[in-house]
N, C-alpha and C positions, 0 to 999 in steps of 0.2 A: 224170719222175714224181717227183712230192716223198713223201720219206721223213716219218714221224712222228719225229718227236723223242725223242730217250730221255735222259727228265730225272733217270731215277735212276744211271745208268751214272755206276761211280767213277773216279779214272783209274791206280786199282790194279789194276784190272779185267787178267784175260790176258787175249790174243788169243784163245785157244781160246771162251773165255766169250763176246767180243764177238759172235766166227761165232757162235756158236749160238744168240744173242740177235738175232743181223741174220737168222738165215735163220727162226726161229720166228715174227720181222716180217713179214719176206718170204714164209711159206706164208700168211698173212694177207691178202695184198694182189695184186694182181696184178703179174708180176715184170716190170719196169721193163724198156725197150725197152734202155739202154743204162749196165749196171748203175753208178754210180760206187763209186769204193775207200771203206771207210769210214775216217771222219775222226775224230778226237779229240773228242768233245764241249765243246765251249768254254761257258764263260758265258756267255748275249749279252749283247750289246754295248747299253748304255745307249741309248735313240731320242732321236734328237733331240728337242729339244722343243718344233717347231713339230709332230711327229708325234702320235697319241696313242698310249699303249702297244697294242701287240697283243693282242686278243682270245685268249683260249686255248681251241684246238678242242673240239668233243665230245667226250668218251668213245666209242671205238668202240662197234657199234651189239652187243657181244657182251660189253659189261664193263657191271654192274648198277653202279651207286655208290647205295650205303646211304645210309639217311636218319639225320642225324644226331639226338639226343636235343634238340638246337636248333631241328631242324626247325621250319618255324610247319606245317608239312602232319602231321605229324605228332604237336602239339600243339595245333592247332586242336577248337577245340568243334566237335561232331558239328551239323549241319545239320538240322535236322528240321521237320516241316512242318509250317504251322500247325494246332490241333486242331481237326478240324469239329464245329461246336457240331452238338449232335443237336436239329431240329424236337422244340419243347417241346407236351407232346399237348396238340389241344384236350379239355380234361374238357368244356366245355357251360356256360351259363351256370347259378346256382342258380335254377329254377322256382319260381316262388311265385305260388298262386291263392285266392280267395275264395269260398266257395260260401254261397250261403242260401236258407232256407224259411222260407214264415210261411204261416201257415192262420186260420181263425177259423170258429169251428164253431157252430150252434146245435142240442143235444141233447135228452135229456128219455123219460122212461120214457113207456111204453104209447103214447096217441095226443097226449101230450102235447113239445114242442118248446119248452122254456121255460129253458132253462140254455144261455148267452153264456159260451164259452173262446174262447182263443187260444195258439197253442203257435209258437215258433218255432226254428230252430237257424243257427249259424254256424260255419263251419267254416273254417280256415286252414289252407294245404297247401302242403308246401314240399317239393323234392328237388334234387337232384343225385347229381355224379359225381363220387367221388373219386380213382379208377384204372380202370384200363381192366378190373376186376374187382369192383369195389366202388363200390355210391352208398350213399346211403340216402335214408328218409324219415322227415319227422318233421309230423306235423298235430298238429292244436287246435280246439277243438268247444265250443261255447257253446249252451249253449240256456235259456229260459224256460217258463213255463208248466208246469200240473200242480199247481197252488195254490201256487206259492213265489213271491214278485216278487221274489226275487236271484236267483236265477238259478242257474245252473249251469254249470263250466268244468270240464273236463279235457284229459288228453293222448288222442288219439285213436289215432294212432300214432306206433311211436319202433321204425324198422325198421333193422338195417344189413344190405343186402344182398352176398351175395358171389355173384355171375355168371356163371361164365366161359365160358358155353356156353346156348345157348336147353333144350337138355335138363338142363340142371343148375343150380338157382338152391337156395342155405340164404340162408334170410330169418333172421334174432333179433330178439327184440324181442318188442314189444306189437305186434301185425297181426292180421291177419283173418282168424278162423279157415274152414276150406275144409271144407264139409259139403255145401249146396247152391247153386243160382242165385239162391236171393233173396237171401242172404248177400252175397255175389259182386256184385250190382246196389246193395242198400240203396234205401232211398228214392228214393236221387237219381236210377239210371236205370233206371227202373220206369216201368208206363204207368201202374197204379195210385197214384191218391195215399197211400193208404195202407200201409208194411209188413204182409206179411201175418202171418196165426196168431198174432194178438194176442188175448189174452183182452178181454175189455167191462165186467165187474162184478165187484167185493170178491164174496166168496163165495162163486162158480160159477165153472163151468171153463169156461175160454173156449180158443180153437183157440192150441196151442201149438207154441215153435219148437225146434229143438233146442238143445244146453248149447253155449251162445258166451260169453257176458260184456257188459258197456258196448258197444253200441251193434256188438256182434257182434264185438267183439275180446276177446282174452285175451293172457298173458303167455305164451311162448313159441317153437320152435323148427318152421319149415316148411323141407320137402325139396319140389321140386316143379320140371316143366319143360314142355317142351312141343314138338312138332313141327307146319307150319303149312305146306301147301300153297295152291296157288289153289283149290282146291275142296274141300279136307279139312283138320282139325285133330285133333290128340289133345293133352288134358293130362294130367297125374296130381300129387295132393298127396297128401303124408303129415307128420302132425304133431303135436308133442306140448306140449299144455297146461295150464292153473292150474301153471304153477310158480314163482307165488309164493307158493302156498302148500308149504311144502318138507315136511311131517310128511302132504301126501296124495299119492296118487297121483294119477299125471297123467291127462288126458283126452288121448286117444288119438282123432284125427280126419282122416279122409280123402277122394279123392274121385278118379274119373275120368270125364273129359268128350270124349265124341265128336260133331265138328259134321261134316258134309256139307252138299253145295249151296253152302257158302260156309266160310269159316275163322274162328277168334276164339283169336288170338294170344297172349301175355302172361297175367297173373296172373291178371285180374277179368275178367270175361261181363257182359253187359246182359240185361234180361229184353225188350230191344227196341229196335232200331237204326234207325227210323223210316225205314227203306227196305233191306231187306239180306236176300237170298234165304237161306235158311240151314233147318237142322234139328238140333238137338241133343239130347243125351241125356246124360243125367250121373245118375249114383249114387254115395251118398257111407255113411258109415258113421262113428260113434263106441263107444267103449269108455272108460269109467273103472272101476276096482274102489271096490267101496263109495261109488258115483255116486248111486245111487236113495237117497233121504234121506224119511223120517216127517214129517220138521220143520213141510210145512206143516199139518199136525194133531195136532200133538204138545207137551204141556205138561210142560218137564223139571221142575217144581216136583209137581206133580198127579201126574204117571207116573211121575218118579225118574230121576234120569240122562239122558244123552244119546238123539236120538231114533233109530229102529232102522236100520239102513242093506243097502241089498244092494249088487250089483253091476249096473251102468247100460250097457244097448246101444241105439243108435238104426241105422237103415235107412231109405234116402229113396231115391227115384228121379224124375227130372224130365225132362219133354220141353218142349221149345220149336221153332216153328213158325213161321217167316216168310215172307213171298210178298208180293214187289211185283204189285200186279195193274194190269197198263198202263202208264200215264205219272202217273197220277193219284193212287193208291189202293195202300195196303199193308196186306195182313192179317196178323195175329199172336194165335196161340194156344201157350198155356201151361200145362201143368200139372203136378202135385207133389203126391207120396204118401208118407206118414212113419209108422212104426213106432217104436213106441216100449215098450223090454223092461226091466225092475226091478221089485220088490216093492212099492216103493213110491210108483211112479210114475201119479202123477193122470190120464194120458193114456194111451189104448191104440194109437189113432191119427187122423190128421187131412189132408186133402187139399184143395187147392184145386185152381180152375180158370178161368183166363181167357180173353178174347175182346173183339178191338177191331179196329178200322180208322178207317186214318189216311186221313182226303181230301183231299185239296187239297194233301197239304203241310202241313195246320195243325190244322182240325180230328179232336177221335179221342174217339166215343164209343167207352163201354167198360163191358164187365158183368166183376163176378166171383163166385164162390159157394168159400165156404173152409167146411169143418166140421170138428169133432174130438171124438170118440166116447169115451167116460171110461173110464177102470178100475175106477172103483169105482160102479158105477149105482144104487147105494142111495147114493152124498151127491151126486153129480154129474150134472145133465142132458146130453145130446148138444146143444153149440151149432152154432149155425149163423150165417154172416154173408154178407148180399148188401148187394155194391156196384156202384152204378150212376153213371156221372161221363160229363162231355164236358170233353173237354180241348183246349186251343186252344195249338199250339204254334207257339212265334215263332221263335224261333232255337234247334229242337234241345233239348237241355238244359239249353242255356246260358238259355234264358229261356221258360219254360213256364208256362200257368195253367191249372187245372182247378177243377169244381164239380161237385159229386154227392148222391148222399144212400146211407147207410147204413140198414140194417135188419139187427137182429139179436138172436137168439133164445134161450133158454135154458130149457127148459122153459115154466114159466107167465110168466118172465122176459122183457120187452118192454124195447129199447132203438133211438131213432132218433137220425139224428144227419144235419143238412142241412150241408157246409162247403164252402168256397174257397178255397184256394191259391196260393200263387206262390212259382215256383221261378229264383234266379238263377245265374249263374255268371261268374267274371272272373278 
């Protein structure tokens, strides 16, 4: 059996020391069949040099040898893996649409139809996303008509929305304040060509809407969210607006909407989905302090000062009504009741009420009757407005045309009005 070498043995070394170093060897190893004496350690002997030098054994498997500060294992750069890029989110591409309406009416008091207008508006609509919690919106709205030929431009909205959840949306901005469904619809997805609770004539009170601003926006802050089944929805908004003007207080405006039969999702409602079984209900409510204003019969030169003000409450409640009947034919009824509370407020209240069907797919006669009863019955008559139209629907709301005729009343006050329509969208 071959012995390990003992390269550090001196050869001052005693005998006693070598024993004790050969048998400490020796319980190490297994003891050799037939021990030999031990020898003097010599230097070896140079190798020849067609040889090549001897390799020098391992370290037994029970001696660690340290790594030296040379080490390259020890000085080597640490290893690490390449970084995985994280999937960059898709936000969505920016949205951007076109809408327009044009009409051209032929009006005229009592039984007379002798006054040629035209009105029309454009609108530019643009969104996206900026985080997985934040998009916005921002539109633009042009319109003509009304005796100016420039025309008219502003911002329509200028929303940034924060998200993070279907029950929890804060909107800022200028948007559209949440009171009722035709707010909510506007023009654009109405069966009526007309918005309703519009007054008709300088002088007399004609059916009015609640306190929104341009085109039913104001500057402001909405809380609002919503839960959406297959057969059921609930929203609720709550909102505070005119705060641009900072010296008043704000108007205070809300609203909750329960559908059944069918769902209506997100922010805005339609006053009709040209096929979509559904039943809704929504009641909405506002408050401003010192809202109700004199102004419109008040002369601050004649009377002295500013004109008198109180505090302004509104109450509305609305039902809508759809049923596809067959393959063919879809009925839709709607209607809407407003209260209206201040000192000073011209209106005490005012309701409308529709009814249409749609045939084919295209065609939709349709009647409505809206009135609004005054507050002050010694300056103001109880008016009243019926409209009667067929509308011919091409593509939805993306491309619709209607034609009707109005009538509407005020007292001894007589106004008709025959027009036609057309509505696009891209």
């Amino acid at each position: 059996m071959k012995h390990k070498p003992l390269f550090l043995l001196h050869s001052t070394f005693s005998s006693s020391a070598i024993c004790l170093l050969a048998l400490q060897v020796a319980a190490q190893e297994p003891a050799p069949a037939e021990p030999a004496p031990a020898a003097p350690v010599e230097p070896a002997a140079p190798a020849a040099a067609a040889e090549p030098p001897p390799e020098p054994e391992p370290p037994a498997a029970d001696v660690v040898a340290p790594l030296s500060p040379a080490d390259p294992e020890l000085n080597a750069p640490a290893v690490e893996a390449p970084p995985v890029e994280e999937p960059k989110e898709d936000l969505g591409p920016l949205e951007v649409s076109v809408w327009g309406r044009i009409d051209t009416t032929l009006n005229g008091e009592e039984e007379k139809v002798d006054d040629v207008g035209s009105t029309g508006l454009i609108q530019l609509s643009t969104n996206g996303r900026l985080h997985d919690y934040f998009s916005f919106t921002a539109n633009f709205i042009a319109s003509y008509g009304g005796g100016a030929i420039t025309g008219d431009a502003a911002i329509l909205d200028a929303i940034l929305q924060f998200e993070p959840h279907d029950l929890f949306h804060l909107w800022a901005g200028r948007n559209l304040v949440p009171v009722d469904r035709s707010n909510f619809s506007g023009p654009w997805f109405m069966g009526p060509w007309f918005y309703p609770l519009f007054g008709f004539a300088d002088g007399q009170i004609g059916p009015t809407v609640p306190k929104q601003g341009p085109y039913g926006r104001n500057d402001g802050l909405t809380a609002w969210g919503f839960y959406a089944a297959d057969t059921f929805s609930i929203k609720y908004y709550l909102g505070a607006y005119d705060l641009h003007v900072p010296d008043e207080s704000p108007l205070i405006s809300g609203r909750l909407n329960l559908t059944l039969l069918g769902a209506e999702p997100g922010y805005y409602s339609n006053s009709t989905y040209y096929g979509k079984d559904l039943l809704a209900l929504g009641a909405g409510f506002q408050y401003k302090k010192d809202g109700s204003s004199y102004a419109w019969n008040w002369d601050p030169v004649a009377m002295g000062g500013p004109a008198p003000t109180s505090d302004y409450s509104e109450f509305n409640v609305d039902l809508l009504f759809e049923k596809k009947l067959g393959s063919s034919a879809v009925l839709n009824l709607e209607g809407a009741y407003y209260m209206f509370n201040g000192d000073y407020e011209r209106t005490d209240a005012a309701w409308f009420a529709v009814a249409s069907v749609l045939l084919g797919g295209a065609w939709q006669p349709l009647v409505r009757v809206q009135q609004a009863l005054p507050a002050y019955e010694d300056v103001d008559e109880t008016s009243t407005i019926f409209d009667g139209q067929i509308g011919y629907v091409l593509n939805g709301f993306a491309t619709r045309f209607a034609a009707g005729f109005r009538h509407a009343t005020a007292g001894d006050l007589k106004d008709n009005t025959i027009f036609l329509g057309a509505q696009f969208m891209k």
